[in-house]
C-alpha positions in Angstrom: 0.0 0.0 0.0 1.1 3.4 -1.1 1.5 6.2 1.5 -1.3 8.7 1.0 -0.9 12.0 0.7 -2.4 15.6 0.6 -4.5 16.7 -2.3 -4.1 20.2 -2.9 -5.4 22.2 -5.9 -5.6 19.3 -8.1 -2.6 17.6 -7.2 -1.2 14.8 -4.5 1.3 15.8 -2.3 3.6 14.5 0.5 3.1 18.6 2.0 6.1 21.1 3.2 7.0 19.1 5.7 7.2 15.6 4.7 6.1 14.6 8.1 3.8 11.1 8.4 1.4 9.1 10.6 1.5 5.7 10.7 -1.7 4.2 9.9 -3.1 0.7 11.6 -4.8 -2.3 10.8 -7.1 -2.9 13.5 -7.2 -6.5 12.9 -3.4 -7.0 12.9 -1.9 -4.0 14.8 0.5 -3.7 12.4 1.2 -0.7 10.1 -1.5 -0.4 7.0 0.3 2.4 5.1 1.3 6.1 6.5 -0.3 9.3 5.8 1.4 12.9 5.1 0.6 15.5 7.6 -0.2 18.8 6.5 2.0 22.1 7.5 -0.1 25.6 7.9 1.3 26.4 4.4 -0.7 23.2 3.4 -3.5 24.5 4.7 -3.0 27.7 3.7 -2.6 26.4 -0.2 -5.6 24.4 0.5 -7.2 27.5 0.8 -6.2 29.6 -1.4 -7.0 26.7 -4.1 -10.3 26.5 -3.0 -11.0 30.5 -2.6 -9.9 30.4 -6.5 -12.0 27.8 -7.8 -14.8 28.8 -6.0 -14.8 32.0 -8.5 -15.7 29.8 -11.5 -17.1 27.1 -9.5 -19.9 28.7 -8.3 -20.6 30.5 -11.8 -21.1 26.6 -13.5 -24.7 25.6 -14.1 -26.6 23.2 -12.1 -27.1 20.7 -14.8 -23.2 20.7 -15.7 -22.5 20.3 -11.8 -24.5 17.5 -12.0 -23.0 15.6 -14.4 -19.9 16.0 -13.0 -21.3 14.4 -10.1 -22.8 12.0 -11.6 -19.8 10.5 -13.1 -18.0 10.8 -10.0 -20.6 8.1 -8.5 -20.0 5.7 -12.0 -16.6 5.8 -11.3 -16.5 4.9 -7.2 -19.4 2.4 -8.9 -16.9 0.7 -10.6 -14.0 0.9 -8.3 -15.7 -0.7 -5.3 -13.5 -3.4 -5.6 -10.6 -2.2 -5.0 -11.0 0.3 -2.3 -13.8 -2.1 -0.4 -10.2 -3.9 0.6 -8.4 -0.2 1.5 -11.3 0.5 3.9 -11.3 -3.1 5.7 -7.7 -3.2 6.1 -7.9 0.8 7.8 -11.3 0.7 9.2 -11.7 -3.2 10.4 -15.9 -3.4 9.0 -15.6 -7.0 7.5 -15.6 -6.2 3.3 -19.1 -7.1 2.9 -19.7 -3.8 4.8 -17.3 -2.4 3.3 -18.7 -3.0 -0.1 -22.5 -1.9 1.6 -20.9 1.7 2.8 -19.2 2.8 -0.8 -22.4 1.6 -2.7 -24.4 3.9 -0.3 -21.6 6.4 -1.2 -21.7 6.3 -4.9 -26.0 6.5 -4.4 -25.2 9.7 -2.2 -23.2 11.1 -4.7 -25.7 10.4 -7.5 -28.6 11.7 -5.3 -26.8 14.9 -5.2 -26.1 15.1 -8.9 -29.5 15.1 -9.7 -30.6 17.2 -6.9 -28.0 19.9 -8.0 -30.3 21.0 -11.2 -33.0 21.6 -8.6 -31.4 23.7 -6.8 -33.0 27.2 -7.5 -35.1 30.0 -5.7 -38.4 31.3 -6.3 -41.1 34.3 -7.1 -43.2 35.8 -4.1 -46.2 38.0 -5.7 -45.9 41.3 -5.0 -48.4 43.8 -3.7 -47.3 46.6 -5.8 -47.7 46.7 -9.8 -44.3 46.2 -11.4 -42.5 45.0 -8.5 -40.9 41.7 -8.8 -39.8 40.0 -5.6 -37.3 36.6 -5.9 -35.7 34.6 -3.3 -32.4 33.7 -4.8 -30.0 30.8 -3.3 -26.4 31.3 -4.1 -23.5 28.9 -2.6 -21.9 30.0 0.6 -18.7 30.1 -0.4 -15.3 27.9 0.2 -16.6 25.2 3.2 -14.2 23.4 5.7 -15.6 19.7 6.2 -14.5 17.0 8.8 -15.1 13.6 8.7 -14.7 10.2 11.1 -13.0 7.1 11.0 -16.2 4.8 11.6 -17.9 5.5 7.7 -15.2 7.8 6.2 -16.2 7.3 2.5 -20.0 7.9 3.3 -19.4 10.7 5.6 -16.8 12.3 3.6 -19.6 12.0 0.6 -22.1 14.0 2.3 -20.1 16.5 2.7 -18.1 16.9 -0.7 -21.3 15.8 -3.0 -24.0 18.5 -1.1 -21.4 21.2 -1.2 -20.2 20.5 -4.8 -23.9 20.0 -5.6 -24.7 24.1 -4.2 -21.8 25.2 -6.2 -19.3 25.4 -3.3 -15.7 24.2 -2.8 -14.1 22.1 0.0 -11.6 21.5 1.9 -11.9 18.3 3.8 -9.6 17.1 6.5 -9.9 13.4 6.7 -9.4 11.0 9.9 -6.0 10.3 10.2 -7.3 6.2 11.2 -8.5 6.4 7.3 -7.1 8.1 5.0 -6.8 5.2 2.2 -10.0 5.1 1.1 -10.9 8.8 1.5 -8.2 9.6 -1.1 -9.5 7.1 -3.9 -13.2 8.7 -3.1 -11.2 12.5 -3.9 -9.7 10.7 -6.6 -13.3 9.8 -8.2 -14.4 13.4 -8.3 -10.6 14.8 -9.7 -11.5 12.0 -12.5 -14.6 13.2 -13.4 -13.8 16.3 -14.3 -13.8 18.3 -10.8 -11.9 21.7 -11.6 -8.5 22.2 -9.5 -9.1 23.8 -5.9 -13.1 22.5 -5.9 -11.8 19.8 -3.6 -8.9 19.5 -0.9 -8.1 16.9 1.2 -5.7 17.5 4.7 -4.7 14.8 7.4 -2.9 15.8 10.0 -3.2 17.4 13.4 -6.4 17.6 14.2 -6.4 20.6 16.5 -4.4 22.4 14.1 -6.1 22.1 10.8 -9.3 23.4 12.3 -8.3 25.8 14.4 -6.8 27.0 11.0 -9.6 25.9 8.8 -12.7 27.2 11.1 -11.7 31.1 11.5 -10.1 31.6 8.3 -11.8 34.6 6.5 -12.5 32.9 3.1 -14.1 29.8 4.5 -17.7 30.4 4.6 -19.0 27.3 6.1 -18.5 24.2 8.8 -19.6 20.4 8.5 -18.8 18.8 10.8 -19.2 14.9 11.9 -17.9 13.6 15.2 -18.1 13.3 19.1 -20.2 16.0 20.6 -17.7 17.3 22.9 -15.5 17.9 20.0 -18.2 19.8 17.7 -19.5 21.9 20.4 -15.5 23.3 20.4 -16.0 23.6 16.6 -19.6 25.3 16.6 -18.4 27.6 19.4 -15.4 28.8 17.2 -17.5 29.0 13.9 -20.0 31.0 15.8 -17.8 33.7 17.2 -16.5 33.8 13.3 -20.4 34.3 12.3 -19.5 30.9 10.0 -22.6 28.6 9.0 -22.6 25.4 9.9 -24.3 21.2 9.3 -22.9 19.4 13.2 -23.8 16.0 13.4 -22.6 14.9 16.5 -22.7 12.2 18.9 -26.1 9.7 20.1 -27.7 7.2 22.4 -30.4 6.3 20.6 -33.1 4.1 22.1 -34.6 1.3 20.6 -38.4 0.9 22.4 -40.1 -2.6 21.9 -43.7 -3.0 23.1 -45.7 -5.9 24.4 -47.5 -5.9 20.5 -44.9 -5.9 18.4 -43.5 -8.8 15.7 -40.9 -10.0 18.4 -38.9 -12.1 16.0 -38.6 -9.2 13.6 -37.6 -6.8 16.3 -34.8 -9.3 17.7 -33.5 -9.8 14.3 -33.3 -6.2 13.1 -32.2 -4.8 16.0 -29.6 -7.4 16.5 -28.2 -6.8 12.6 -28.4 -2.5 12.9 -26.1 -3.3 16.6 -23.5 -5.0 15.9 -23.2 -3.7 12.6 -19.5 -1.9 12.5 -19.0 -3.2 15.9 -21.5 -0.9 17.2 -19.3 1.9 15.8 -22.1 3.6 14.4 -23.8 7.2 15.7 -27.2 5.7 15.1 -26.5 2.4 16.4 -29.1 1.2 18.4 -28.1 1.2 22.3 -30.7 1.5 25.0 -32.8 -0.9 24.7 -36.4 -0.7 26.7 -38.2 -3.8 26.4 -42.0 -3.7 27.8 -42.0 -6.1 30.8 -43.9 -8.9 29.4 -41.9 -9.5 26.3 -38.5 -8.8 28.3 -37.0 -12.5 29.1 -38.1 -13.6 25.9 -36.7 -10.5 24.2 -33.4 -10.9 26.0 -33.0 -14.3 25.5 -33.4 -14.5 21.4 -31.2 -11.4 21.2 -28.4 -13.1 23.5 -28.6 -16.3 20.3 -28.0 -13.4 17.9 -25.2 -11.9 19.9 -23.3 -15.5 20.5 -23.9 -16.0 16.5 -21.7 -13.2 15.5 -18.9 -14.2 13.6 -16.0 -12.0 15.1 -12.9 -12.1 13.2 -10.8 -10.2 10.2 -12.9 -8.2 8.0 -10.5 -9.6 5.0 -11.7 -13.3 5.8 -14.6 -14.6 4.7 -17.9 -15.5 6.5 -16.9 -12.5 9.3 -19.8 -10.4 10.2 -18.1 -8.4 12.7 -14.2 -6.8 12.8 -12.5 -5.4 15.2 -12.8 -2.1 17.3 -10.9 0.8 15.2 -8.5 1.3 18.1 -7.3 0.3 21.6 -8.9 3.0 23.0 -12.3 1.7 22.1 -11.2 -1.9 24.1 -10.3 0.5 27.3 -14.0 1.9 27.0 -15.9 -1.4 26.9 -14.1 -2.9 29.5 -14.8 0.6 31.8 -18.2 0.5 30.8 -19.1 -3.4 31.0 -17.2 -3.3 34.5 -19.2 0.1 35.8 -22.5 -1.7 34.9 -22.0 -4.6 36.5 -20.9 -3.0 39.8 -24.1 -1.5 39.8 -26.3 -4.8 39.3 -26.2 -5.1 35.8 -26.6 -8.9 34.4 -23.5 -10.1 31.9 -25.7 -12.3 29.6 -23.2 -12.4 26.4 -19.8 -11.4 25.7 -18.0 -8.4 28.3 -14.2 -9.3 27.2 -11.4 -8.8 24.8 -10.8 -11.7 22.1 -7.6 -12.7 21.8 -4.0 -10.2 22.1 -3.9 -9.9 18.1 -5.9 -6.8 16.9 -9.0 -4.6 18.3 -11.7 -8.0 18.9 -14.5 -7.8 21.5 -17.7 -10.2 22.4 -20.6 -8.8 21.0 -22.1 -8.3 24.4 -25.6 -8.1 26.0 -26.3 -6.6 29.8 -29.5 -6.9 31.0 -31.1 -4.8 33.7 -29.2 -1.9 33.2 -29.8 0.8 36.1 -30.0 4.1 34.5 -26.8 5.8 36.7 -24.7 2.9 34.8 -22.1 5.2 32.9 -22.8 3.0 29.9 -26.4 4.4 30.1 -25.6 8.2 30.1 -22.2 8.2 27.7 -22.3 6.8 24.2 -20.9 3.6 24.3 -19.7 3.1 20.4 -19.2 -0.3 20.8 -20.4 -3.4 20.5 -22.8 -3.7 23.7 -26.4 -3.9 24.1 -28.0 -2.4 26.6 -31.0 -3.9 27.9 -33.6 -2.8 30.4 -37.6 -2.9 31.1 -40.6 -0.6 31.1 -44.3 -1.1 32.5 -45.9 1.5 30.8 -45.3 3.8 27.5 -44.8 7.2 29.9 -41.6 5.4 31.4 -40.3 4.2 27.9 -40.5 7.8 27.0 -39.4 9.2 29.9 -36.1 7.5 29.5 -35.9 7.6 25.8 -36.0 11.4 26.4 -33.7 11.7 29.6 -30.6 12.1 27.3 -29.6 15.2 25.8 -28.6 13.3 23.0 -31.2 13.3 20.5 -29.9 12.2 17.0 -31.7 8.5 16.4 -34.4 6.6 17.4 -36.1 3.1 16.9 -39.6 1.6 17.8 -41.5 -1.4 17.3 -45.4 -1.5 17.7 -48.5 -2.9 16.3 -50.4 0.2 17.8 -51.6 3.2 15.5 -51.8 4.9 18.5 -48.5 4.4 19.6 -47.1 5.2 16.4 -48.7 8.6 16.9 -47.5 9.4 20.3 -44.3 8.5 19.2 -44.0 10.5 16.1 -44.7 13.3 18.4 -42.8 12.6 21.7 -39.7 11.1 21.1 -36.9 13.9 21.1 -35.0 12.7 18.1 -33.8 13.7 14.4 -34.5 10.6 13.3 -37.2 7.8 14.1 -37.5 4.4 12.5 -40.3 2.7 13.6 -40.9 -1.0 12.9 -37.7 -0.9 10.1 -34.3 0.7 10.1 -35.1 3.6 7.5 -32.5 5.9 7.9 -29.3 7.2 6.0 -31.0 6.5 2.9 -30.2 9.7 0.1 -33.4 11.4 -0.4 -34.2 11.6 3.5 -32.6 14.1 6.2 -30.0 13.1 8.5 -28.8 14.8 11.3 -30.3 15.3 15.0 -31.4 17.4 17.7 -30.4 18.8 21.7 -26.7 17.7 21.7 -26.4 15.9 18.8 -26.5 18.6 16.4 -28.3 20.6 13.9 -28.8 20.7 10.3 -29.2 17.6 8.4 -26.9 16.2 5.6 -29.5 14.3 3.6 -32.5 15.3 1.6 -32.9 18.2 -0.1 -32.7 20.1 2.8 -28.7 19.1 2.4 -27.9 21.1 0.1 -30.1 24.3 1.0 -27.3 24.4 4.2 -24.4 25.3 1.3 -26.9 28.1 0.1 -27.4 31.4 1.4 -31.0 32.4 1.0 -31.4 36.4 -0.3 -34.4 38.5 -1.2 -34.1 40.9 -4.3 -37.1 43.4 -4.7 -37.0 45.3 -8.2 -39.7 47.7 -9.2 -39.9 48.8 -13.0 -39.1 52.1 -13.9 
């Protein structure tokens, strides 16, 4: 594997300093690759590229955007293949996954192309004769995007498609933990035709590039994905810099299961949307309230699921779940496994580290979870169900509620009534109710309290790249 480097106004580079980070294999612990670290002249070019093409950029029609987009999702389309290895080997989600989040990617991309001829104001009647009144939307100008390790081809594509889309440029810094397959998705769009400067792509020091990136002057915008401790640093700084901004931050979500629903349907799809990524997923699903007369038997078929996992190297066939992208994500199940059971929490499946080769945990379940568990309060990003019962639908909204994390939410119910009171009560962005609907191109995504605002689906994406002006002109 190649080092990866910068991509700077239409060109790779190792960057001024020819400094590198030493990338991982999660399933190995050995070295995957290395990635160059940008200087503040890096990031200062990065700029300055973007600032440039954003001149013309924004100037191109819709359509032409488009199509520029468009091909940009044939070509990741047809190179699935070979990065689907690039992002197993960095990220540790077994290739099948893999293979799931770059087809979403190229879909995103599309969604975008086709949205981007859409993308236009309209006419308010006037009162007056002769007066003509239009809401125009023109792109924001240069954005600074930031992306995770868990999906970083998916996540990167929300950002650089919807912006590209609104006729803005970007400069992206990438997670350091995967930088592979982030560069082969830049390299899609520089293929298919994106001018020089429309897209940059930093790694580096985190702290640096954005506390460069966020206050510049010519950087109009922030997107953000991440923990919530981190974006609410980000949001503060963009806000004191009057920047816009999309933050789509951390969750808990709650996954509420009552005495009516399809049991069997709820045990399998929750079971598949858990440990899918090992849990390292911001919509995973991770409280899970269980209406008391369903409970055992709830607990008891999910446990089957969990022990039915196939743990092991994403590269290998038949896996269904890879490692943990780091060591520090085995330090926080054990502290959070170990805190709930001091505090009367049941250890049904799972609870330890497999093997000393690579990131592997049990797919765990703990039932009876009290709600001062730390696991119950602090997103857990792992792969650990949290399982507890409710009497009555005011306590399974009370505690779907407690949080201020608000970014997903799952139900499953017979009821039409329920459905309604849900619809209307839970204190989410998102709610999937008797399916996992969410993520998909054509629908928002993004939450609410502490995880976030704006959304980075839909067409609603796009309109955050856009700033919205009123022109009045009377005839003469």
């Amino acid at each position: 594997m190649q080092n990866v480097k910068l991509f700077i106004d239409g060109g790779w580079t190792a960057g001024g300093g020819n400094d590198w980070i030493d990338v991982m294999n999660p399933a190995t612990g050995t070295v995957f690759t290395q990635v160059a670290v940008a200087t503040p002249d890096d990031i200062e070019r990065a700029v300055d590229a973007a600032d440039r093409a954003f001149r013309s950029w924004s100037s191109v029609s819709g359509y032409e955007r488009g199509q520029m987009l468009k091909k940009a999702s044939r070509l990741l389309s047809e190179r699935i293949e070979d990065i689907a290895p690039l992002l197993t080997q960095e990220q540790g989600k077994p290739l099948a996954e893999a293979r799931l989040e770059l087809g979403n990617a190229a879909a995103l991309i599309e969604w975008f192309g086709e949205e981007a001829r859409r993308s236009y104001g309209r006419d308010i009647p006037s009162r007056s004769a002769g007066v003509t009144q239009t809401v125009r939307r023109d792109p924001v100008g240069p954005v600074a995007g930031f992306t995770p390790w868990n999906f970083p081809v998916a996540q990167s594509t929300r950002k650089i498609a919807a912006g590209l889309a609104a006729g803005c440029t970007i400069v992206l810094k990438g997670a350091e933990e995967t930088p592979a397959s982030v560069a082969a998705l830049v390299q899609c769009f520089h293929d298919a035709g994106a001018p020089e400067g429309t897209v940059g792509l930093l790694f580096g020091n985190p702290a640096e590039i954005s506390g460069a990136l966020v206050p510049h002057p010519r950087i109009r915008k922030v997107t953000f994905t991440g923990s919530t401790p981190v974006g609410k640093q980000l949001a503060a700084l963009a806000g004191q810099h009057m920047k816009r901004g999309t933050f789509e931050l951390g969750g808990h979500a709650p996954a509420i299961v009552f005495g009516d629903a399809d049991l069997d349907q709820a045990v399998e799809r929750l079971s598949g949307a858990k440990y899918r990524n090992a849990g390292q997923v911001c919509i995973s699903p991770t409280r899970f309230l269980i209406q008391d007369g369903i409970y055992e038997e709830f607990v008891g078929k999910f446990v089957e699921k969990a022990r039915a996992v196939r743990v092991g190297n994403g590269m290998e066939q038949g896996t269904t779940m890879g490692p943990l992208a780091n060591p520090r994500r085995i330090d926080a199940m054990e502290r959070l496994i170990a805190d709930a059971q001091d505090r009367g929490a049941r250890l049904l499946a799972g609870g330890g580290r497999i093997g000393n080769e690579g990131n592997f945990f049990e797919p765990t379940v703990l039932a009876d979870v009290p709600t001062d568990a730390m696991a119950m309060n602090e997103e857990p990003f792992g792969p650990v169900a949290l399982m507890r019962p409710f009497s009555d639908p005011d306590e399974a909204l009370a505690e779907a509620n407690r949080l201020d994390y608000g970014l997903a939410a799952y139900a499953y119910t017979t009821s039409p009534a329920t459905v309604r009171r849900l619809s209307s009560e839970v204190e989410s962005g998102m709610l999937s109710i008797n399916h996992h609907g969410l993520g998909v191109p054509e629908t928002p995504f993004g939450g609410i309290k502490d995880s976030g605002y704006g959304t980075e689906g839909g067409a609603e994406a796009i309109e955050a790249f856009q700033n919205l002006r009123f022109v009045s002109h009377a005839a003469y």
